[in-house]
Phi, psi and omega in degrees: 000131181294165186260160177273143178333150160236118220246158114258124207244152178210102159085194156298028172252135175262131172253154174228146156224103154331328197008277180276034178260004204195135146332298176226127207257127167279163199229130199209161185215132169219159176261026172153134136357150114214152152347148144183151157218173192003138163275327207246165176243155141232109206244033187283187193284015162249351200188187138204201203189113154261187208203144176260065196317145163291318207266013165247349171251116175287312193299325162265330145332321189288301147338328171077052144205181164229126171255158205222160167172118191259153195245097222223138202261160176289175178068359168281173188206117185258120199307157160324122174227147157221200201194148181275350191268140187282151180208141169238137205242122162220181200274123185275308186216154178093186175198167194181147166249157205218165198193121162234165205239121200245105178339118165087000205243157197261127177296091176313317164264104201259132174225151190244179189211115153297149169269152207064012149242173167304099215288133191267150184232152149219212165250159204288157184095336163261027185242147173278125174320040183227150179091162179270174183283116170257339170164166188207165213138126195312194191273123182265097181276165168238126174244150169229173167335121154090006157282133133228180206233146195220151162197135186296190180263147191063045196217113176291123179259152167210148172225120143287083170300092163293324193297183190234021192210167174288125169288133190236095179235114159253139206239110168279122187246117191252086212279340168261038160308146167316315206271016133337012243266024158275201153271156186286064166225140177230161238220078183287136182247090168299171168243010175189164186094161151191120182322322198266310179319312210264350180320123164216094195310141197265148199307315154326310187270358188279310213297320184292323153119040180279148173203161196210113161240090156232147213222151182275126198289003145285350202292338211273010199267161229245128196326314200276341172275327161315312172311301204272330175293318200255346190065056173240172160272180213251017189245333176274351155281330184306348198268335187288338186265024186059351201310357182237356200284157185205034195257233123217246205262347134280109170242175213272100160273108202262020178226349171132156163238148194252078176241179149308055215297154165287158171304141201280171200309335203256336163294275221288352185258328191263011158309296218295340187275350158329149168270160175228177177253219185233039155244010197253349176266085142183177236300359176274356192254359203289145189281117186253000192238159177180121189272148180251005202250350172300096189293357189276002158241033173255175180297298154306151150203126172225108185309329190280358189224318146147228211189108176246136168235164182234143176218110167259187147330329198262328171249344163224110228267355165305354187266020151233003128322315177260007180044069200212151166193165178210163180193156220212127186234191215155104185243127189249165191355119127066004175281154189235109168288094185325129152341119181202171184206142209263152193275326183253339195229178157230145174285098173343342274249141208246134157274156204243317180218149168065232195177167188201149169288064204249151205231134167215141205234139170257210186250318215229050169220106185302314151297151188295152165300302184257176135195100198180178182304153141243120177245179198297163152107297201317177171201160226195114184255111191227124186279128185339141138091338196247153191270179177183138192234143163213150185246134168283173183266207193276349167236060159069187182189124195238154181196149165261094198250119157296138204204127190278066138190159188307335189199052145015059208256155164223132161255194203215154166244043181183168210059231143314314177263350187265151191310020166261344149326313200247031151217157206287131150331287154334315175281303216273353173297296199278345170286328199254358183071037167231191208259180203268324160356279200277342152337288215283326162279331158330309170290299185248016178318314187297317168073215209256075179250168148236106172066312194223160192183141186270125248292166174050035171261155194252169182323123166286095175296324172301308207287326190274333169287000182248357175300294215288345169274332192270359171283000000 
């Protein structure tokens, strides 16, 4: 079991040592939180991806991770990568299918061709064994809106924009993961393309001096050793080594890409719900998606206020393989996400729609660390152990908050849950120097409300006048 970050704070500077979470633990000092976006670019003609760098963020250094967000036009297609950093990705806007290629696991989906026709594809086991093998490739999923996707480090990924609109993915990268065994920098290996070449920095970002090298991982190998490895001729490795390509790490499939389609989306939810056995769990079968965006499964829900779900170890249990969990809120006008904090982790946070007002407080500062806007598009670092609250503004407010651990706990300082709950009336008089009155609405003002709750709403007065008779 991993041991938890250990934090050290001196004045208003915050330092982190990461230690097991990462081979080499970083280490960062920042004077606050804030907004904040992209340094880096990446801009070829099918998309780009901009990038949150740690050295240009102390608040993500501190965090052990880096974030990302791409953009994919239709019919882009984004090449194979793996990485050394665990990552969870999620679809902001669009839908596209994806795919990742899991070491050692068998290419499931197959398709066969009669002769003179076209090869029809499924999955194995539904096609009859006649006819030739037209292709095969491991399992092609489909993601839409409000999905995300975990993939271990070294597990090659691919997105496809199938759709008829631009595709939105934001990426959490988690570089000080254990099974890390690099530096907290993090370092994507494409298989094809090249990436550096198409790089074109934003005016903004010249000024920073930002800069992203990532290269297609054959360029650096010598022609004849390729030749021979691959059984190819020498004009097709140079095209596997990009040398003349300049699409770089998204590109334009301008007539359509041709697979092996996956099952449409409401097929594959009533798969997973099938019963199966327990020889059928496993890593090649591991379930990598879970959609967040359905309020009827969420954890939280208050109609007049909005609505949080969460995804761990526990409904997708590869997230505790990668010590990674996330949550997707929904705050509507002007509703307030109680003060809280997380006990294990620390927290990402992306706003996806509208903008909130969020305030985050450390132990040795009488002022809040932040206190200002977060709007859409922004990203936010709120460090283990420190609280934060947010109110939306008049058009609501959505957010992805990512999170370096599996199972993620939070406590609350208001409501149903909160640690004012689990102390005696008495105590909470003498600690604020008040009267057991204002004790009891303090405790129980909320009445079985939980973590977010929508402005003006008043005091469950009944609960507290029948608290104050059975006392």
């Amino acid at each position: 079991m991993p041991t938890l970050p250990q934090l050290k704070f001196t004045g208003a500077v915050v330092e982190a040592r990461l230690g097991s979470r990462g081979t080499a633990a970083p280490s960062a000092s920042s004077r606050g939180s804030k907004p904040s976006s992209p340094t880096a670019a990446l801009t070829p003609r099918a998309a780009y991806t901009e990038i949150w760098e740690q050295y240009n963020y102390d608040q993500l250094d501190c965090a052990g991770a880096s974030v990302s967000r791409t953009t994919i036009r239709s019919n882009g297609l984004y090449l194979p990568v793996y990485s050394n950093a665990a990552r969870l990705t999620y679809v902001v806007e669009g839908e596209c299918v994806h795919s990742e290629v899991i070491p050692g696991c068998p290419e499931t989906y197959q398709a066969f061709q009669q002769p003179g026709q076209q090869y029809r594809g499924g999955a194995a086991g539904e096609q009859q064994q006649q006819g030739s093998r037209a292709d095969e490739h491991q399992k092609v999923r489909r993601l839409k809106r409000g999905d995300i996707v975990a993939t271990p480090p070294g597990f090659v990924q691919w997105f496809y924009n199938d759709g008829n609109t631009d595709l939105v993915l934001v990426t959490l990268l988690d570089t000080a993961n254990s099974q890390n065994q690099l530096d907290n920098q993090d370092r994507a290996f494409f298989l094809a393309g090249n990436p550096q070449r198409a790089q074109e920095p934003r005016e903004a970002e010249q000024k920073q001096g930002a800069e992203v090298n990532y290269n297609n991982i054959f360029s650096g190998f010598a022609d004849e050793i390729l030749q021979e490895v691959l059984g190819t001729s020498r004009e097709t490795v140079e095209r596997v080594k990009g040398r003349n390509d300049y699409r770089g790490h998204i590109i334009l499939v301008r007539h359509g890409l041709e697979m092996i389609k996956p099952l449409s989306y409401q097929e594959e939810e009533q798969q997973r719900h099938q019963l199966t056995n327990g020889f059928e769990e496993t890593i090649c079968t591991a379930r990598l998606r879970e959609n967040m965006a359905n309020p009827a499964r969420a954890d939280v829900y208050n109609p007049q206020a909005g609505y949080i779900r969460n995804v761990n170890r526990l409904n997708l249990p590869v997230l505790g393989y990668l010590y990674l969990s996330a949550e997707r809120g929904v705050l509507y006008r002007n509703a307030i996400y109680a003060p809280h904090w997380n006990l294990y982790s620390h927290s990402i946070i992306y706003a996806t729609r509208g903008s909130a007002r969020v305030q985050i407080v450390g132990n040795q500062q009488r002022q809040s660390l932040f206190d200002g806007q977060l709007r859409q598009g922004q990203m936010i670092v709120v460090p283990q152990n420190f609280a934060v609250t947010a109110q939306a503004g008049s058009n609501g407010f959505e957010w992805i908050s990512f999170k370096t651990g599996d199972n993620a706990i939070s406590q609350s300082l208001a409501g149903k849950t909160s640690v004012f709950r689990g102390l005696p009336v008495d105590m909470l008089a003498s600690m604020y120097q008040i009267s057991r009155q204002e004790a009891l609405k303090i405790k129980y003002n909320r009445g079985d409300e939980l973590a977010i709750f929508p402005q003006g709403c008043r005091p469950q007065r009944a609960m507290i006048r029948n608290l104050r008779r059975d006392a």
